[in-house]
N, C-alpha and C positions, 0 to 999 in steps of 0.2 A: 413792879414792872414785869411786864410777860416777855417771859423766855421765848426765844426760836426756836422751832420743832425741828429736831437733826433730821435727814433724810434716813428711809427705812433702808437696811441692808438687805442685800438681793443678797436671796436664799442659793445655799450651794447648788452647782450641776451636776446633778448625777451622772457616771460612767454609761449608761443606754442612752444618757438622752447627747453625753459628749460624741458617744459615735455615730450618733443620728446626724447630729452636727458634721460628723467628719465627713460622712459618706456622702450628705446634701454639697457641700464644700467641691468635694472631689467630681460631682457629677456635673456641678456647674461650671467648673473648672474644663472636663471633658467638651461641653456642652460652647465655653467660648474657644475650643482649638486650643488651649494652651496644652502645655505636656506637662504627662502625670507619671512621676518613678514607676517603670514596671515592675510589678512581686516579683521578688525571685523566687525563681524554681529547681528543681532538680535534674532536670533533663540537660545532660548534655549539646553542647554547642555542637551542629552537625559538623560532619568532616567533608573537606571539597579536597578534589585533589586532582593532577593531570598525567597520566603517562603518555610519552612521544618516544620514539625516536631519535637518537642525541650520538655527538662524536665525545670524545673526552674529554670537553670544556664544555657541554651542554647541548642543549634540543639545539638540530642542526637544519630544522624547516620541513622535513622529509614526512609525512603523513603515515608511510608503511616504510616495512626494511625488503626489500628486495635484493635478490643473490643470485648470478650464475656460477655454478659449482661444480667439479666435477666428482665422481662415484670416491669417496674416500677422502672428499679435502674438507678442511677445516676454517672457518673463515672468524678474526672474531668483529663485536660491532658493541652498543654501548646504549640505552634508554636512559631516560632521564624520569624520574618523579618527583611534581612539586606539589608541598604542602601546602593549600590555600587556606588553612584552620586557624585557630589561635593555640591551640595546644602542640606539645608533640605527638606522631603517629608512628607507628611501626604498623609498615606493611608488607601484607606475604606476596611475594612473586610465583608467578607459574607463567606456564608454558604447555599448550593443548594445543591438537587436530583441529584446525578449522575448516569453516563452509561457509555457503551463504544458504540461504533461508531458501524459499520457493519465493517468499516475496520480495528478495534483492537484499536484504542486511546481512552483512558479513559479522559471522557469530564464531565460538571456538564450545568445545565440549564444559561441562560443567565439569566444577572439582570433585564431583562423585566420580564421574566416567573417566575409564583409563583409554588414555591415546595409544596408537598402536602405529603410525604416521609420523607426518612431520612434528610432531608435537614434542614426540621424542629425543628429535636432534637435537632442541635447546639443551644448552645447559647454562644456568643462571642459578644466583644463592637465592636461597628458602623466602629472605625479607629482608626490608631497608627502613632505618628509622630517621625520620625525616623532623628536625625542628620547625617551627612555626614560622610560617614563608619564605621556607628557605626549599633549594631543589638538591638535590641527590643525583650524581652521576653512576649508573650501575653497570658494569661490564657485564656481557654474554657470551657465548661462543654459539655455532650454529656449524655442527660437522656432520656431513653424508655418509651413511654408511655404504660401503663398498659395491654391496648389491642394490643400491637404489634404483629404482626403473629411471628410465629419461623422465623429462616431462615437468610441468609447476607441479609445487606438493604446497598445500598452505596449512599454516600454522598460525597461533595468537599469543599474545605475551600479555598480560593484565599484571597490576598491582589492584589488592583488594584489602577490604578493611570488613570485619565481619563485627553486627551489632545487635542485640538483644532489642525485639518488639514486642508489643503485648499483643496477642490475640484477642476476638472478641469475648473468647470465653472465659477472656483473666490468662490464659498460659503464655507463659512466653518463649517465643520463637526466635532461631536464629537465625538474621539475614545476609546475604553475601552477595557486597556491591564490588562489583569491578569495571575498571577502567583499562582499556590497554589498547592495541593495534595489530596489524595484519603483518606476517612473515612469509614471502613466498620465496621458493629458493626453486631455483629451476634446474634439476640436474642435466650438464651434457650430456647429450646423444641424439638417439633420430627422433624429430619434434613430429608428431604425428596428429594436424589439427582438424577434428572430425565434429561436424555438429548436425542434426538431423534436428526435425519438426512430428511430433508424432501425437494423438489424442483429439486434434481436430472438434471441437463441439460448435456446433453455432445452432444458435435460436433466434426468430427471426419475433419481433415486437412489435405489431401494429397497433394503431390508431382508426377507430371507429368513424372518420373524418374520412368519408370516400376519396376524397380531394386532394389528402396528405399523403404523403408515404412515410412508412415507419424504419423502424432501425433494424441491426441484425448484431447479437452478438456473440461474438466470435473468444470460444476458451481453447487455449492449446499450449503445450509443453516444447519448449526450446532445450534438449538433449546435448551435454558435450559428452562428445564418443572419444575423442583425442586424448591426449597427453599434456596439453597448455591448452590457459585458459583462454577464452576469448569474448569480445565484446560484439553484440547483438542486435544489427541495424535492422530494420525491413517496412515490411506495407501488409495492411491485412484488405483486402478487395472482397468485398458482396454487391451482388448485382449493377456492378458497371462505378459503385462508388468503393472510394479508397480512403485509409486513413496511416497514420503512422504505428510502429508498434511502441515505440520511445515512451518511456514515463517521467515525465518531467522534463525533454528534451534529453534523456539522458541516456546514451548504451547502456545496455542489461550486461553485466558481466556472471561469465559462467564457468564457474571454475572445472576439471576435469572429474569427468562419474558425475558431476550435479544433473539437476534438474529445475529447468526455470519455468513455473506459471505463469500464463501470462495471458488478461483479457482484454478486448478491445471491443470499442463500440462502433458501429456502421451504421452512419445517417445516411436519410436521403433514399432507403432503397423501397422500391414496390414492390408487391405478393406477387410474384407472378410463377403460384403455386409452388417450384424448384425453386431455391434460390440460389446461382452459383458461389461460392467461398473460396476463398486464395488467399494462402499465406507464404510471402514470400521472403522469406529471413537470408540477412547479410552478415556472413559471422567477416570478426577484423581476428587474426592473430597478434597481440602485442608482445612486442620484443621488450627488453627489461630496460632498454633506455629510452623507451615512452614510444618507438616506431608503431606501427600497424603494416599487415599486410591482408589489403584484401582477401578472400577465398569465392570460390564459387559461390550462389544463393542456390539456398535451398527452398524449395516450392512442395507445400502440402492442400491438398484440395479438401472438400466438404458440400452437403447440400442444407441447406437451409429449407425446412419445410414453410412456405408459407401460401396459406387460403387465403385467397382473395375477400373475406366473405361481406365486407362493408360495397365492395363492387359487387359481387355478385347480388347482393339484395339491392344494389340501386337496378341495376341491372333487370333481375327477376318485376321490382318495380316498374322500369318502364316498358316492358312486355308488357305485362296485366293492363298499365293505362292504354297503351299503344291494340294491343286484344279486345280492352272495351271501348275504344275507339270503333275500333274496326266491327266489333261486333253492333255494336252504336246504329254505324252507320248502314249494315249491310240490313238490322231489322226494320231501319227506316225503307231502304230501298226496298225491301219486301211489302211493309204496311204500304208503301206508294203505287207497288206493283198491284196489291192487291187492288187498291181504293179504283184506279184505272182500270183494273178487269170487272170489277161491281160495277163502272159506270158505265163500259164498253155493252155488261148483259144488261143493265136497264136502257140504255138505249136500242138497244134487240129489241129488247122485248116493248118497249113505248112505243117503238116503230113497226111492229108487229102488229099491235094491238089498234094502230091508227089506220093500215090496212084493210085487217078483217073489219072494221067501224064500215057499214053501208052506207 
């Protein structure tokens, strides 16, 4: 009687051809949306975190610490920092001379540079270590020394965490992220708010479109000369058109000694060689519980050079048509003039000649 043939055993899978398998697996797995265990790595989970402004039980809504103070007084007040990480963080506190930028961001001196200003008045501990989403209430003090001039002085307060990156060349570099806010403390005395307009540039931008008129734009610096900061309304005017100087709907705030840049565009206007420029700035003086007081507007002038020349060539155009026109027309009345004196002398002379005929 014949036996049944067993079936053959499949031969082992090799380790190359299992991870060819694994890899085909994983890819198709990618490929229908499913999720795939990320590798781990070694790179630390980044660090998030917030400094504000806080009373003694936490951030109290307040965006900046504002102070009126007088020559000698001591005030104190409180920030708060919260860890948004999964780890714990210890971070270092400082306290620097602030400003803002020429382009509007309110900045403070970096941890190289030594403050000589309001930077100074803080006093705050070195660093705070903060558990994993948890906040931290840190007390500060903020005292005038004696001789301080009147006026806003502004300062910055950051919590910073500093972290090791690689450069492209393989080396690695140390970086320094901070987070913090603005401290302005306005010493009692005589508040002296002075803001001038000075550097004036404007260039004027035409369009090759005789028919259009082009733009004008207008660069110039908003100066505070005072003691307090102030916020910076106004109108920039070229040739009969006007526009806002606002960037974003939003006052330029100019702290005391700064200097704000500040460019705008003028549509609408025509070459008409000069072009007049006006800038008319509206400084507010703000008071520390949010008032404004108007001040006088300051007005600075400028000329815009601008050449007609897309007019001038249409221009010079219809001269030369309008000249060979005319010149057209005055060689015709000549060859006509002529044709009528050739036919006035052969009529002379035909009738001459039918005369002397015996």
């Amino acid at each position: 009687m014949e036996q049944p043939v067993p079936p053959a055993a499949s031969p082992p899978v090799s380790r190359p051809v299992r991870a060819a398998l694994l890899a085909c697996a994983l890819v198709l797995l990618a490929a229908l949306g499913l999720a795939v265990p990320a590798a781990a790595t070694d790179e630390p989970p980044p660090v998030r975190w917030s400094t504000t402004p806080a009373d003694a039980s936490g951030p109290d809504g307040r965006r900046a610490v504002e102070h009126t103070l007088d020559p000698g007084e001591t005030v104190e007040d409180h920030l708060a920092v919260r860890n948004l990480s999964e780890e714990e963080v210890t971070f270092a506190l400082a306290a620097a001379d602030g400003f803002y930028t020429r382009t509007g961001r309110f900045d403070m001196l970096a941890s190289g540079e030594e403050s000589v200003a309001a930077g100074t008045w803080v006093t705050l501990p070195e660093s705070v270590t903060v558990a994993p989403g948890e906040t931290e209430v840190v007390p500060f003090s903020i005292t005038v020394p004696p001789n301080a001039e009147p006026g806003d002085h502004a300062a910055g307060i950051t919590a910073s965490v500093r972290t090791v990156q690689s450069a492209e060349d393989g080396t690695n570099v140390g970086v320094e992220s901070r987070i913090g806010f603005r401290v302005t403390t306005r010493v009692t005395g005589e508040l002296a708010p002075v803001a001038a307009v000075e550097n004036v540039r404007a260039t004027y931008n035409g369009t090759w479109n005789a028919f259009r008129p082009g733009s004008v734009t207008v660069t110039f610096d908003v100066v505070n000369e005072g003691n307090v900061r102030l916020f910076v309304d106004g109108t920039a005017a070229a040739g009969g058109a006007e526009v806002s100087i606002l960037t974003d709907d939003k006052k330029h705030e100019v702290l005391p000694g700064d200097t704000r840049t500040l460019t705008v565009v003028v549509d609408g206007v025509w070459p008409w060689f000069a072009v007049p420029v006006e800038i008319t700035a509206v400084p507010e003086m703000v008071a520390m519980d949010g008032t404004t007081a108007e001040l006088d507007p300051v007005v600075a002038s400028a000329l815009a050079w601008a050449i007609p020349w897309p007019q001038l060539l249409l221009l010079a155009g219809a001269v030369l048509l309008l000249g060979a026109v005319f010149w057209g027309r005055r060689q015709s009345r000549r060859r006509l003039e002529r044709m009528l004196a050739e036919a006035r002398d052969e009529g002379r002379r035909a009738a001459a000649e039918g005369v002397s005929t015996p």
